[in-house]
C-alpha positions in Angstrom: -12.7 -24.1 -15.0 -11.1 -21.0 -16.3 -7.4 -20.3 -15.8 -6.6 -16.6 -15.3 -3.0 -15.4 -15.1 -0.4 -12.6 -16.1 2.4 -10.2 -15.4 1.4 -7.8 -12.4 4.4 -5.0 -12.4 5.4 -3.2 -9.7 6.6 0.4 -10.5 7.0 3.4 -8.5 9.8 6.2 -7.1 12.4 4.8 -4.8 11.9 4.1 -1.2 8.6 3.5 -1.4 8.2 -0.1 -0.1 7.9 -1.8 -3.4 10.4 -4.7 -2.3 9.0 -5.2 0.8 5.1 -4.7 -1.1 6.6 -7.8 -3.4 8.2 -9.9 -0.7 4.4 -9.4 1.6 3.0 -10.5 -1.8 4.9 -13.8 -2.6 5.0 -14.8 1.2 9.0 -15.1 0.3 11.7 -12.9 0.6 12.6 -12.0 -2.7 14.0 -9.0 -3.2 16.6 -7.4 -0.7 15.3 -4.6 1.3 17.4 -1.3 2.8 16.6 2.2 3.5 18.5 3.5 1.5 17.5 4.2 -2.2 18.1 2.4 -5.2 18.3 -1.1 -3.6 17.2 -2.7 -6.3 18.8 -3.1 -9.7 17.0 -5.3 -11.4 13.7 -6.7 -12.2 12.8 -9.5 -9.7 9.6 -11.8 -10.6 8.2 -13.9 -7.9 5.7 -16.1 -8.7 2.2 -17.1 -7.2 -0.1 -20.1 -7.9 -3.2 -20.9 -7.3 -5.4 -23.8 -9.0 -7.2 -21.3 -11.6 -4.4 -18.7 -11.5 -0.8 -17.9 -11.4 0.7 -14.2 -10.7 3.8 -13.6 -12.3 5.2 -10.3 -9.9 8.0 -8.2 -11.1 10.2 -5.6 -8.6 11.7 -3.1 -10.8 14.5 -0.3 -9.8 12.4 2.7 -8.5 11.7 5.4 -11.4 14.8 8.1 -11.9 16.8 10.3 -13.8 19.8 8.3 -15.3 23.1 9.6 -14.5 25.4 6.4 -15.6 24.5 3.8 -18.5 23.7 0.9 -14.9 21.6 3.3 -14.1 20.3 3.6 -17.7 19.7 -0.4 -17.7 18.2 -0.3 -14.5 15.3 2.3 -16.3 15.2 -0.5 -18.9 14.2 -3.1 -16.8 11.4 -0.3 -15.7 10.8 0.4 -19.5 10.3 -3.7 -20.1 8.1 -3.6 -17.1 5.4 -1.0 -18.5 5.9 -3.3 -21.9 4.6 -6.5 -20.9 2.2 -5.5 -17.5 -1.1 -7.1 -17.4 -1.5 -5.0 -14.1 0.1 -2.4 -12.9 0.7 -2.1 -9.0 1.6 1.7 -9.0 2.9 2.3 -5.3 3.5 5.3 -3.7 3.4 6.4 0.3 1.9 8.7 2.6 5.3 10.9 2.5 5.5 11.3 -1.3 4.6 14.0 -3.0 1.8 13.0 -5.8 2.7 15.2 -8.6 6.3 14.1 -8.6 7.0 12.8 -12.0 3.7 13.5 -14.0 5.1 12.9 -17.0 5.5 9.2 -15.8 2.1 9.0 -14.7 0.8 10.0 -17.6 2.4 7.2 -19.5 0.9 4.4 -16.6 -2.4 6.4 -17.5 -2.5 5.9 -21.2 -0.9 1.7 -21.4 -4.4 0.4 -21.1 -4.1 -1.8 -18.9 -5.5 -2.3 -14.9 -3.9 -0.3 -12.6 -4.0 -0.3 -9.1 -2.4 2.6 -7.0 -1.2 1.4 -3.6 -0.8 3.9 -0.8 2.0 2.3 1.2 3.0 3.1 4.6 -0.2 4.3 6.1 0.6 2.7 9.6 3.0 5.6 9.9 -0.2 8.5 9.5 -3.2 9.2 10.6 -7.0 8.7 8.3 -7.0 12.1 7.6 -4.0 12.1 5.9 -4.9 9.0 4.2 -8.4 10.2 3.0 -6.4 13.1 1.8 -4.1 11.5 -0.3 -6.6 8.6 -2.0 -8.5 12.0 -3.2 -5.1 13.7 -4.7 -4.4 10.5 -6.1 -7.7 9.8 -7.3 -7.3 13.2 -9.6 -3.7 12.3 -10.8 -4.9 8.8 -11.7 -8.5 8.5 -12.3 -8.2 5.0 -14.3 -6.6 3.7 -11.4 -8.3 1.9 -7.9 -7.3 2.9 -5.1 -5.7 1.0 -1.9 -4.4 2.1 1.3 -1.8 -0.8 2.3 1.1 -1.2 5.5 3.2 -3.8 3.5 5.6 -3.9 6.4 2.8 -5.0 8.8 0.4 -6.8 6.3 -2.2 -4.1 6.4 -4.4 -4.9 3.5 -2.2 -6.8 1.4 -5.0 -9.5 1.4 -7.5 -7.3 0.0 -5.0 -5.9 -2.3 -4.5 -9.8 -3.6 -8.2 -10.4 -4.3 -7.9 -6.9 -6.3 -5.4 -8.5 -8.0 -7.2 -11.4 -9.0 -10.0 -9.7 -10.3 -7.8 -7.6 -12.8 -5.8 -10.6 -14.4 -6.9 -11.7 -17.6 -7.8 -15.3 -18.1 -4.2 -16.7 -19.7 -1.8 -20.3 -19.7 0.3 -20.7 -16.8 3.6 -18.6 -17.6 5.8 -20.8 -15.9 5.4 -24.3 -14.1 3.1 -24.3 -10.9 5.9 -25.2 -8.7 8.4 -21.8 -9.9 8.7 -19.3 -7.1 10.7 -17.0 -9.4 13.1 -16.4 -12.4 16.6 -16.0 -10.8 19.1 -18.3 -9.8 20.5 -19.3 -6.4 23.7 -17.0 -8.1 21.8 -14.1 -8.2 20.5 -14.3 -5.0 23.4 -15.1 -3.5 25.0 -12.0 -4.6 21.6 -9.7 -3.8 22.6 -11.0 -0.2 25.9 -10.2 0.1 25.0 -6.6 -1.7 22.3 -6.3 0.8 24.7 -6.2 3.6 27.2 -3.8 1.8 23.8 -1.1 1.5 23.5 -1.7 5.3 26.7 -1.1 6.8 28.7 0.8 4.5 27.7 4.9 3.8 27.8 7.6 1.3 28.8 6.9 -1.9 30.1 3.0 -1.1 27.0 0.9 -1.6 26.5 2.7 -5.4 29.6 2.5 -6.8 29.8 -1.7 -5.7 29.0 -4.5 -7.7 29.0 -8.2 -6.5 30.3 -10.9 -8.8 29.5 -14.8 -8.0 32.7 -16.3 -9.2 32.3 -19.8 -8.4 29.3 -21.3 -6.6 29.5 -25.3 -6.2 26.4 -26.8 -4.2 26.5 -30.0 -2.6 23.9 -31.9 -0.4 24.7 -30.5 2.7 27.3 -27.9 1.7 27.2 -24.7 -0.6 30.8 -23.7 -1.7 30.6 -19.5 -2.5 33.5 -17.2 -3.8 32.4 -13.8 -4.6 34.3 -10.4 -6.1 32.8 -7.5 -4.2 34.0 -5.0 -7.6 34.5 -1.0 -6.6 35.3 1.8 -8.3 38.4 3.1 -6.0 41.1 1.8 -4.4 40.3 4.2 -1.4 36.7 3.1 -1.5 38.3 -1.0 -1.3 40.0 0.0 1.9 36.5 0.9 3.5 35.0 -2.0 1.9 37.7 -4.2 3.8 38.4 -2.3 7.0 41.1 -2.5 9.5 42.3 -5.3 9.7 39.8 -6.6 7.4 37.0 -6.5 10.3 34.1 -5.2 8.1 34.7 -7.2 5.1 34.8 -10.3 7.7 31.7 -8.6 9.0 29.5 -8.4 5.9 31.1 -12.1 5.2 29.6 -13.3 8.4 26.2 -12.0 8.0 25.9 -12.8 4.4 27.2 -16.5 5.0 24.1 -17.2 8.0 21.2 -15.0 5.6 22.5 -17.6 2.9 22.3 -20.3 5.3 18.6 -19.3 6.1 17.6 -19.2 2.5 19.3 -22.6 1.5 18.7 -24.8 4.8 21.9 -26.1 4.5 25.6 -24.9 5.8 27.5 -22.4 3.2 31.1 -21.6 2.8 31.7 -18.4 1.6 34.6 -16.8 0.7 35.1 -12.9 -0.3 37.2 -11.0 -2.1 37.6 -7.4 -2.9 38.5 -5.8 -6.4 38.6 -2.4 -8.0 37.3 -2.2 -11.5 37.3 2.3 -11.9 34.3 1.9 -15.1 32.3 -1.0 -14.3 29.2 1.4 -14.1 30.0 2.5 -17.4 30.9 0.0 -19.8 28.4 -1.9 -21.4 30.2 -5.4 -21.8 30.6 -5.5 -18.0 27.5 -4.8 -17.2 26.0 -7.6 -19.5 28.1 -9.8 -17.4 26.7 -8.6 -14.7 23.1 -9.1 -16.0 21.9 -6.2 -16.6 20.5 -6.8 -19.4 17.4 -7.9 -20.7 
């Protein structure tokens, strides 16, 4: 029986849905998920398996103009992502509008490689609208198929699967039947801690943090957690902690029973609060905070 597999790479303008298009996907939450743009940083694989296949996912950072050298890494994890792509998922919504970007497109148009173009969000429109856009799109991109999806809802996502399937070449397995992804229980521990900082903390907080996974000791029943939430202010770690210390204990509190959810065990988690004024700009700390690749 043949084996078909490869990299199926998720790429697209922020706030479109991708992370929650990759999470509906893997049947796991993998990447965290906010409102607000620029969520994620880095690229997140998540694995599927099947007897005669395996789909290696990636999230990537949604497509922009770099303004600061994380942001510059984040576009190389985007860059590595049109590299390597067996498939490319292309997502956009019914919001967007299609010619943002064409210089991008044009690029996804000329790798020579499957691509699939997924209209996300249609539960929030009306078929007209959607008719209307899988034609617009159908010009931009006319390599690519086509397919209207609700990722929130699971609209789709099934057919979109078997689409999937029928574009991966036949391949090896990439990584042993029982991965689910690439990153370590560090990573995701920090992703969930950053997750709450995105949620409950506005303007120009949630970009300019960083969180840092200092020690992490698991046990049986029992995950010991210390964590640097790094900012680029001193004013900005006064918000960060709150009066009192009441929305630092908040985010602490939240974080601690998400990471009990993901682990199935009890975590102790303890968080503290630095200022570092270039971290977004110097190279050697961003390394250390993996971004690179």
């Amino acid at each position: 029986m043949s084996h078909k597999s490869g990299f199926v790479n998720i790429i697209g303008n922020p706030n479109v849905g991708k992370s929650t298009l990759m999470n509906a996907l893997v049947g796991e939450r993998i990447s965290i998920i906010t409102k607000k743009a620029q969520t994620t940083r880095h690229r997140i694989m998540g694995i599927v398996n099947g007897d005669d296949y395996q789909i290696v996912y990636s999230d990537t950072p949604g497509v922009l103009r770099p303004a600061y050298k994380l942001q510059e890494s984040m576009m190389r994890f985007v860059e590595s992502a049109l590299d390597d792509a067996d498939v490319i998922l292309y997502i956009t919504d019914t919001y967007e509008s299609p010619n943002k970007n064409q210089d991008f497109l044009n690029r996804i148009q000329n790798l020579g490689v499957p691509i699939i173009l997924v209209i996300n969000k249609v539960d929030l429109t009306n078929q007209e609208m959607v008719e209307q856009k899988v034609e617009l799109w159908s010009k931009l991109l006319p390599k690519a198929r086509i397919l209207p999806v609700s990722a929130l809802h699971g609209f789709n996502t099934d057919g979109l699967t078997t689409m999937i399937k029928e574009a991966l070449p036949e391949g090896p397995e990439y990584f042993s039947k029982d991965t689910l992804t690439d990153k370590t229980m560090r990573f995701f521990a920090s992703e969930i801690i950053r997750e709450k900082i995105l949620i409950h903390y506005q303007k120009e907080i949630p970009y300019s943090v960083e969180v840092d996974i200092e020690e992490y000791k698991e046990s049986p029943k029992l995950d010991s957690i210390r964590a640097i939430i790094y900012v680029s202010r001193e004013s900005q770690k006064s918000i960060v902690i709150g009066q009192g210390g009441k929305m630092l204990k908040k985010v602490g509190i939240e974080s601690r029973l998400d990471l009990e959810k993901f682990l199935d065990k009890k975590v102790f988690l303890e968080l503290f609060v630095k200022v570092d004024p270039d971290w977004r700009d110097n190279d050697s700390k961003l390394k250390r905070f993996g971004y690179s690749h």
